[in-house]
C-alpha positions as CSV (number, residue, x, y, z in Angstrom):
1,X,-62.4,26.5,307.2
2,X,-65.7,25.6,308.3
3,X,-68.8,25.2,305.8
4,X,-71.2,28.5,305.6
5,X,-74.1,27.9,307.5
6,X,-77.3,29.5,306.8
7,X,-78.3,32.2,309.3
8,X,-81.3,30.0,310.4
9,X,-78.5,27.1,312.0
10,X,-76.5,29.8,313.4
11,X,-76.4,30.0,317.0
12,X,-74.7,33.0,318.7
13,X,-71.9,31.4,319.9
14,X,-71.1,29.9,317.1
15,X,-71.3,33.0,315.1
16,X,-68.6,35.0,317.6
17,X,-66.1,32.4,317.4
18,X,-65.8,32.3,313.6
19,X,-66.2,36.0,313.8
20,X,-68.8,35.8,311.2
21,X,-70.8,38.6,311.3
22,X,-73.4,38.0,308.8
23,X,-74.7,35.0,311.4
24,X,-75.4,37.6,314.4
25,X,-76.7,40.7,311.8
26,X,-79.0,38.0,310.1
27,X,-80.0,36.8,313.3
28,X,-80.8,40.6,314.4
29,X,-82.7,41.1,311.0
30,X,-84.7,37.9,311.4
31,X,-85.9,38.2,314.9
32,X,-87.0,41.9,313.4
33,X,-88.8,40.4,310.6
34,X,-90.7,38.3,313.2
35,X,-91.6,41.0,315.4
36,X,-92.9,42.6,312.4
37,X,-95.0,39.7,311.3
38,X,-96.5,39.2,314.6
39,X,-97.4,43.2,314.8
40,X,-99.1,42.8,311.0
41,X,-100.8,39.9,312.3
42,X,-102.3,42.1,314.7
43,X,-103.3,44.4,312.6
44,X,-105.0,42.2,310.6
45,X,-107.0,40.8,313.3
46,X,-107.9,44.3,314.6
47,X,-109.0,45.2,310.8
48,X,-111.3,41.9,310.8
49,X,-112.7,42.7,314.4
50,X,-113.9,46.2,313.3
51,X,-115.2,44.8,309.8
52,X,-117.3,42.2,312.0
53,X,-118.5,44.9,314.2
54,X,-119.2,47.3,311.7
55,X,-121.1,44.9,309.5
56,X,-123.5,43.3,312.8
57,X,-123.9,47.3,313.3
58,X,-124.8,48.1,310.1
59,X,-127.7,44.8,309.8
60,X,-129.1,46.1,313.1
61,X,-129.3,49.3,312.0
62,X,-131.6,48.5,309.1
63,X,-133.9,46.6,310.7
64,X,-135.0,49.3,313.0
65,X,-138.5,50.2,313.1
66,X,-139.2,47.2,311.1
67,X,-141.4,45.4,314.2
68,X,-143.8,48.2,314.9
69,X,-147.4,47.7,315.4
70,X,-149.5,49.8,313.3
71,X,-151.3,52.6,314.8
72,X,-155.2,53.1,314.1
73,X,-156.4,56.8,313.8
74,X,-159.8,55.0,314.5
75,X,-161.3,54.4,318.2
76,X,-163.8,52.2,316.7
77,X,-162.9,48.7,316.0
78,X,-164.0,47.1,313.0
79,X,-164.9,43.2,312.4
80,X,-165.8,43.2,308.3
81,X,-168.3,45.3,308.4
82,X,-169.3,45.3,312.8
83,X,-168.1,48.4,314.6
84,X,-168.0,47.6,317.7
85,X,-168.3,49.9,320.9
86,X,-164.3,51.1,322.2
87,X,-165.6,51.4,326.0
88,X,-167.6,47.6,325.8
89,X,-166.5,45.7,322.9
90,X,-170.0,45.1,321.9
91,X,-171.8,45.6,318.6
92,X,-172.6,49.2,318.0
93,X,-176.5,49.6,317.1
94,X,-178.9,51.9,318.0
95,X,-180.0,49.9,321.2
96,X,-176.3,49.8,323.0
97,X,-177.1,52.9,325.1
98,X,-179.9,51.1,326.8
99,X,-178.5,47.7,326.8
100,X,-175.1,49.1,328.3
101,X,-177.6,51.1,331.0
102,X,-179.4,47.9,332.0
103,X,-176.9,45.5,331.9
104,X,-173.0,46.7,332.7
105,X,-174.4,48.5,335.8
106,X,-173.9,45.3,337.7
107,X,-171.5,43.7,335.2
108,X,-168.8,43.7,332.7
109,X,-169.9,43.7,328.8
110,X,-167.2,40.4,328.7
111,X,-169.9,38.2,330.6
112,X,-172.4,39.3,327.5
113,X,-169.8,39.1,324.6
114,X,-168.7,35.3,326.1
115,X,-172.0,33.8,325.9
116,X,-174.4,32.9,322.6
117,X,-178.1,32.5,323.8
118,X,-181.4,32.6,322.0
119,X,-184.0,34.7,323.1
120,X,-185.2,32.6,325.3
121,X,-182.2,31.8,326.6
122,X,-181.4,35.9,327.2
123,X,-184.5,35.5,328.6
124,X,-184.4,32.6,331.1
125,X,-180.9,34.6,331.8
126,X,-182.3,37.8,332.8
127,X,-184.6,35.8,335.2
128,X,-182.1,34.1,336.9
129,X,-180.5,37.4,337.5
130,X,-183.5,39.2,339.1
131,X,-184.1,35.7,341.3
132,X,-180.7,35.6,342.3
133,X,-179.0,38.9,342.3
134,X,-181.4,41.3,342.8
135,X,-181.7,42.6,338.8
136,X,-184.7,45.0,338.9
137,X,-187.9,44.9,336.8
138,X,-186.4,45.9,333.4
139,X,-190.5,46.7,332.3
140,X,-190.8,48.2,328.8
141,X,-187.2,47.4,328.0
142,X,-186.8,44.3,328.3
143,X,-188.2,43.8,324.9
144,X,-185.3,46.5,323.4
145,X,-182.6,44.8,325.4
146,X,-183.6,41.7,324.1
147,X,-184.4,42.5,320.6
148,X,-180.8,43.7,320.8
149,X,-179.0,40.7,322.4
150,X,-181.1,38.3,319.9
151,X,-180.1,40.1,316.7
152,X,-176.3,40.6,317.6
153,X,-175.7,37.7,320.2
154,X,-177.3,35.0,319.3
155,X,-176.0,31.8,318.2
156,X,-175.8,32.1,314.5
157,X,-175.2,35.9,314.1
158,X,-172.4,37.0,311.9
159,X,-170.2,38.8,314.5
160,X,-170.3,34.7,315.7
161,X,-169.6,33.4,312.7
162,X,-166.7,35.7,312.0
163,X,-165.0,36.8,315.1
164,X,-165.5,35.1,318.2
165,X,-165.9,31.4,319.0
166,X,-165.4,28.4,316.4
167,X,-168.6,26.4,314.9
168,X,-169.2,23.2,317.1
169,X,-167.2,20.5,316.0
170,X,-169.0,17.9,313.8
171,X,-169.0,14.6,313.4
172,X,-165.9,13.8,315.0
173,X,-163.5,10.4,314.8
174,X,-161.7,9.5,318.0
175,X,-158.8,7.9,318.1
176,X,-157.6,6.2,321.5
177,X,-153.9,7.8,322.8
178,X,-151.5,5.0,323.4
């Protein structure tokens, strides 16, 4: 009589000439068990999938809204204490009417708000502008417009200092670039 054999060193054939049944039935039970582990398998890595995607859904989800700008009920914009004009950007005073009349006619307010003259620089400005590009005779005011562009333009007012160009760079050390 041959040894017993474990149903794992089994083959078929061997099994049907000993007419030993429990080779081919455990045969049939273990290829079942296989199936069955690979189908759990499955299942597993269908659970993990969905957890993965729930949880990336879930973080998205409360983030929304988190990025967006903040409305202002407010059409006037505000530097510290400066409103400034919506339509031109410039300081708001009782002389913008007339300033905006004389000067944004031929010109954006952006050519005023870039530069940082002093009166007689405004001055020598408006000059060059009735020499070369036909600027009118501003007559009585000239003195209002300049008053205005002196006192809220000029090189050391406080809408300067705080929100437009940098102070001048002083005393700088230069290094050569290899």
């Amino acid at each position: 009589m041959e040894p017993r054999r474990l149903p794992e060193q089994c083959l078929p054939s061997d099994c049907r000439k000993s007419g030993v049944a429990h080779c081919s039935a455990a045969l049939r039970v273990g290829r079942k068990q296989d199936y069955s582990a690979g189908k759990t398998q499955n299942v597993m890595n269908t659970v993990k999938s969905v957890l993965v995607i729930t949880a990336l859904l879930v973080s998205l989800a409360s983030f929304r809204g988190v990025y967006r700008p903040a409305q202002t009920a407010s059409p006037v914009v505000k530097t510290d204490t400066t409103k400034l004009d919506p339509e031109s950007g410039m300081v708001n005073d009782p002389n913008l009417m007339m300033v905006k009349a004389q000067c944004t006619a031929c010109h954006s307010s952006k050519l005023i708000l870039q530069h940082r003259f002093t009166r007689a620089g405004w001055q020598e400005r408006i000059r060059w502008m009735q020499k070369y590009h036909k600027l009118w005779d501003l007559g009585e005011s000239e003195k209002v417009v300049l008053d205005y562009l002196e006192k809220n333009y000029g090189p050391q007012t406080a809408v300067n200092l705080n929100t437009f160009r940098r102070a001048p760079l002083k005393e700088v050390k230069w290094y050569k670039l290899h």
